[in-house]
C-alpha positions in Angstrom: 0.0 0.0 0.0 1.8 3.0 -1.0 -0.5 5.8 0.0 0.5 5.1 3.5 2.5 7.1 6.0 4.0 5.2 8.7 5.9 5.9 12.0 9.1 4.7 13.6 10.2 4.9 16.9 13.7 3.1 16.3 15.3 6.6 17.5 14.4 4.9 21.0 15.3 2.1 20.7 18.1 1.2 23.4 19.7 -1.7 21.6 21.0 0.4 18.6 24.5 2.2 19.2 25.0 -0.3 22.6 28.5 -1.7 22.8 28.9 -1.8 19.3 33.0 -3.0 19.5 33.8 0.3 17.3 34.5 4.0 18.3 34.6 7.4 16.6 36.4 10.1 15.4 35.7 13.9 14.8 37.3 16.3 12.1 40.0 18.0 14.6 39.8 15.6 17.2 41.9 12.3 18.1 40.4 9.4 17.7 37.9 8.1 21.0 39.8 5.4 23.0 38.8 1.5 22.5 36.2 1.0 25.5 32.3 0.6 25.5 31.9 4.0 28.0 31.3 6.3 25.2 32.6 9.5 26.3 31.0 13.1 25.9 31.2 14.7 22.5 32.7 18.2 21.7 29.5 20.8 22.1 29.8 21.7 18.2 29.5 17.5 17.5 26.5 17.8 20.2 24.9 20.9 18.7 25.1 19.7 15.4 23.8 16.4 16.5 20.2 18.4 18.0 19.7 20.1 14.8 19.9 16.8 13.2 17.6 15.0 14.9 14.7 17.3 14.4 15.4 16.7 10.9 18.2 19.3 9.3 20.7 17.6 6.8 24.2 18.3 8.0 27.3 18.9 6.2 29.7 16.3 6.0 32.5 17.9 8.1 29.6 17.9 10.9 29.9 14.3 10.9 31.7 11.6 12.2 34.5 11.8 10.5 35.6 7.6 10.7 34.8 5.0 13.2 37.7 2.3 13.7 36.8 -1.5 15.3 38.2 -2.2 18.6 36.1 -5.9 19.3 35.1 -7.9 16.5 32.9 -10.2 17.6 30.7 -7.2 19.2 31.0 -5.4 15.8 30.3 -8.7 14.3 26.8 -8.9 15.9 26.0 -5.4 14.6 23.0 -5.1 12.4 22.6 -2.9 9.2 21.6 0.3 11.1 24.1 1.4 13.5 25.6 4.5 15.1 28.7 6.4 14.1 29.3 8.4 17.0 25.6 10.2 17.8 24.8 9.5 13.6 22.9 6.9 12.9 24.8 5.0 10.1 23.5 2.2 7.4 25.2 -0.6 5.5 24.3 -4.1 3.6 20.4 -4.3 2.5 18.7 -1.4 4.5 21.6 1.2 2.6 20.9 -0.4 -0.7 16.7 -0.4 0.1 17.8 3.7 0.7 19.6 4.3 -2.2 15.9 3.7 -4.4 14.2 6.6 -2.8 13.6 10.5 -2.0 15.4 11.0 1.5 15.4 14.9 1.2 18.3 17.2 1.3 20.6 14.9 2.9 21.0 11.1 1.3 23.8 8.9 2.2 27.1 9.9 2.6 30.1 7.1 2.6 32.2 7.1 5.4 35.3 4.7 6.2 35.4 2.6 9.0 38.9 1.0 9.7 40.3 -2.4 11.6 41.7 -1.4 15.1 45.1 -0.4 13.5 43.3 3.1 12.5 44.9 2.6 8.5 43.4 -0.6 6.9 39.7 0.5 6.2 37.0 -2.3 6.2 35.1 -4.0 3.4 32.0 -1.7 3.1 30.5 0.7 2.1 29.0 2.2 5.5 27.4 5.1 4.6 26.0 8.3 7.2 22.4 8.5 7.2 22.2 12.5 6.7 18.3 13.4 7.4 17.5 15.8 5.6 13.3 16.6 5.3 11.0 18.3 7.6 7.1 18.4 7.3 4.3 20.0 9.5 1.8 17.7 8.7 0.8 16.0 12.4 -2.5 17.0 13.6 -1.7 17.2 17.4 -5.5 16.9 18.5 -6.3 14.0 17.0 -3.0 12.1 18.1 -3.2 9.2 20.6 -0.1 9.0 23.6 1.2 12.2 23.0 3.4 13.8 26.4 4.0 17.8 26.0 8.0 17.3 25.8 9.1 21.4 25.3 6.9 24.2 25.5 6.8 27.5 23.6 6.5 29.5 26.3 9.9 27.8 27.4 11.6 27.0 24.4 10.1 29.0 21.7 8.5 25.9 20.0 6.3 23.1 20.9 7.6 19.5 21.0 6.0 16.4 21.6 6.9 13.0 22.2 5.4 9.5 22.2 6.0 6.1 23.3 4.8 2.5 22.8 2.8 3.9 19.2 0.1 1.4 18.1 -1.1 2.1 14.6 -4.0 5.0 14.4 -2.1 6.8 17.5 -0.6 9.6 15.4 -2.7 11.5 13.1 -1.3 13.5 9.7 -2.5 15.2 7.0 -2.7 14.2 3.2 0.1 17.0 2.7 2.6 13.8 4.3 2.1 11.8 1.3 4.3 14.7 -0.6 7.5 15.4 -1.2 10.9 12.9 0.5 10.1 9.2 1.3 11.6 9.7 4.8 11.5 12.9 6.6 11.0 14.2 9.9 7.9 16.0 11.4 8.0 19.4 13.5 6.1 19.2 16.0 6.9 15.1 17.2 10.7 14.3 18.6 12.9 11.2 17.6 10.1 9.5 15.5 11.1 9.0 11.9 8.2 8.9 9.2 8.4 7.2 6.1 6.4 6.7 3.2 4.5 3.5 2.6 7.1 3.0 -0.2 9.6 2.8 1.9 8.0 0.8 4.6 6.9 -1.9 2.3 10.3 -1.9 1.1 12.4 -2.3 4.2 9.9 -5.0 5.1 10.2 -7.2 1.6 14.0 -7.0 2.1 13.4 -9.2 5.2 15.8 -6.2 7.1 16.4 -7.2 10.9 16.3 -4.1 12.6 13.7 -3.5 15.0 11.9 -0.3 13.7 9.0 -0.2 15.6 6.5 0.6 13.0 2.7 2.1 13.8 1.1 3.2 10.8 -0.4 6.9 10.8 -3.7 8.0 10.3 -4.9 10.1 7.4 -7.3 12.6 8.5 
């Protein structure tokens, strides 16, 4: 069904980015030390990493610059939707399901990830998932589970957030089915949308990652 919208709450999902047996590095920054305790990252990798998550494609030097693996089975266990520092990164059959549709300003961007002597670079491609679309198409009345995460007054924008979606719970416009396959919405954090395109895609290429999909109603 491709004239469906449908929501996914993967952005919350604990598992992805846990003790993945790799770690980063920044443009103008050494490279993170080989241990699971992820350590703080520079404010501009921070502030660049807020902006991106409500939906704003990034410039490449804004990135992760490489990741290098310092356990190989834990990297070995690693699905095709990962993290690159705070990025979430793609490979294998969910990057090549990516490639075949409208992802908005941003796209895929290839990235090298080396073996744990820093030089000899991986088998790949890994690419950086760059979001890169925004829409305002939620209708916040008629949403289901919605908690008031930031408010104007406060913040100078209203936020909203969601948890445990069952399909129906989040309400949008027809004005969705336009425009980028996968985009973010303004007024809902960490919850990717996607086109029923998309959706039906990921699903027929039998991808294991747990994206926590609740269809959207069109109202």
């Amino acid at each position: 069904m491709t004239q469906e919208v449908w929501v996914s709450s993967v952005m919350t999902e604990g598992v992805i980015g846990d003790k993945q047996g790799i770690r980063e590095k920044y443009y103008g920054e050494d490279w993170a030390p080989p241990t699971i305790i992820l350590g703080v990252a520079p404010n501009h990798v921070r502030s660049a990493m807020h902006r991106h998550y409500d939906g704003h494609a990034l410039k490449r030097e804004e990135f992760t610059e490489a990741m290098y693996v310092f356990d190989e089975k834990r990297w070995a266990r690693q699905k095709d939707l990962f993290m690159a520092g705070p990025f979430y990164a793609v490979r294998g059959k969910l990057a090549e399901v990516l490639k075949q549709f409208d992802l908005g300003e941003g796209g895929l961007i290839e990235f090298p990830i080396y073996q744990a002597d820093k030089v000899t670079p991986l088998p790949g491609p890994f690419y950086l998932l760059n979001f890169g679309c925004i829409k305002d198409s939620v209708v916040i009345e008629q949403c289901q589970q919605l908690t008031h995460d930031f408010k104007k007054q406060i913040d100078g924008y209203d936020k909203w957030g969601a948890f445990n979606l069952a399909d129906g719970d989040i309400a949008v416009t027809a004005a969705a089915l336009e425009g980028p396959d996968l985009w973010f919405e303004s007024k809902l954090r960490k919850k990717i949308f996607m086109s029923g395109r998309l959706h039906d895609a990921i699903l027929a290429a039998k991808i294991k990652v747990n994206f926590q999909f609740a269809r959207a109603r069109i109202v």
